[in-house]
N, C-alpha and C positions, 0 to 999 in steps of 0.2 A: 572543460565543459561539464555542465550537470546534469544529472540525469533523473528522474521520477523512479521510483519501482514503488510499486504500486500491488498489494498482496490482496490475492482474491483467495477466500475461501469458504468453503459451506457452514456460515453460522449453524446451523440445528447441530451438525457433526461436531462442532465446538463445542457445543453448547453440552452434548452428551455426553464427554470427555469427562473421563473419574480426577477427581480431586488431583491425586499423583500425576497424573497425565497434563493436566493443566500446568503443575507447580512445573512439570520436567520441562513444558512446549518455555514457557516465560523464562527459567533458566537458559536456558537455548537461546532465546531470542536477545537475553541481556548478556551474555557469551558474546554472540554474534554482531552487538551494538556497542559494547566495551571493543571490542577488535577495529572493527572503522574509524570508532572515536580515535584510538590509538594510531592508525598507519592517518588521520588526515583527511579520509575519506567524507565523512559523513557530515553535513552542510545543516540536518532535521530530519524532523519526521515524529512521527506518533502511530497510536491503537487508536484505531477510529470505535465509536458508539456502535450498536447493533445499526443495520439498517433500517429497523422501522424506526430510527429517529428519524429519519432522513424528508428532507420536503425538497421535489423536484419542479421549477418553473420551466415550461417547454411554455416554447413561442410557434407562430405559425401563422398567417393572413392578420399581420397586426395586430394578434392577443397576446396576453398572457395567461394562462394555463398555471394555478400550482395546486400540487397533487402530494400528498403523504406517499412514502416512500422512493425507492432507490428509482435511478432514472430508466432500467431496463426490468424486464423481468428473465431471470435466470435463478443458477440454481445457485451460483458463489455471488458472494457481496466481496465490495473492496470492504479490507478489513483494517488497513493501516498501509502507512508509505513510509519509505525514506527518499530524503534529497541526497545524493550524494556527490563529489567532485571525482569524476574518472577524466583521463586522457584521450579514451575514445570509446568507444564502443564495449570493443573488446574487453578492455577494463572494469567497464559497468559490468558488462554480463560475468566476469570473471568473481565478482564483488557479489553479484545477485544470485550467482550458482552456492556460494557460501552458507545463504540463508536456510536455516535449519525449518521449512518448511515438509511433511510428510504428505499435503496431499493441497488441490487447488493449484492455482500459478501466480506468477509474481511479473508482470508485464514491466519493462524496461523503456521508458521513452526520453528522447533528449528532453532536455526544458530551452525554449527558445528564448533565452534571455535577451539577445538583442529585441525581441519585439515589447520588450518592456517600456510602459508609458509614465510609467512615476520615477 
C-alpha cells in the first residue's frame, strides 16, 4: 500500500534558520531520502514553494471561490511530501519516525489507489 506523509512546518522558523542550519536540515533530509530510495520504499515526493505561492478554489452553493494562499489558516504550512510503499501502517510510521524533522509534524495517510479514475 502507499502512503502520503505530508511535512508541516512553520515557514517563518525556516525561514530564520542560519546558513549552517539550513545546509545540516537539507543534509538530513538527502541522508534520509538516499535511505528509502535504497530499502525500495520511496514511490516520490518533493520540497513544496513557500505557501504564499499557493491559490486555493473552495467551492460551496454552486460557486467557485479562488483565493491566494494556503487552504486553512495556521501557523505550519505543508512544506513537502513523500509517496512511499510500506506493508502497513505500521511500516509507514516506522519510515516517517525516521525523518530527520526537529519541530512541526509529518501527517501519515494511506493513498486510496483503488479509487483511482485514469
Amino acid at each position: 500500500m502507499q502512503y502520503l506523509l505530508m511535512i508541516y512546518g512553520d515557514e517563518a522558523a525556516m525561514g530564520a534558520a542560519t546558513p549552517e542550519q539550513g545546509k545540516a536540515m537539507g543534509e538530513a533530509y538527502a541522508r534520509f531520502t538516499q535511505d528509502i530510495v535504497k530499502s525500495g520504499h520511496l514511490k516520490g515526493g518533493d520540497k513544496l514553494k513557500p505557501s504564499s505561492t499557493a491559490t486555493t478554489i473552495r467551492r460551496g452553493d454552486g460557486k467557485s471561490l479562488t483565493t491566494d494562499g494556503p487552504f486553512a489558516e495556521t501557523r505550519e504550512q505543508l512544506s513537502g511530501y513523500y509517496i512511499i510503499e510500506a506493508k502497513d501502517l505500521d511500516e509507514a510510521l516506522m519510515i516517517a519516525g525516521k525523518m530527520p524533522f526537529s519541530a512541526g509534524a509529518v501527517e501519515v495517510r494511506p493513498i486510496d489507489s483503488l479509487a483511482r479514475q485514469y
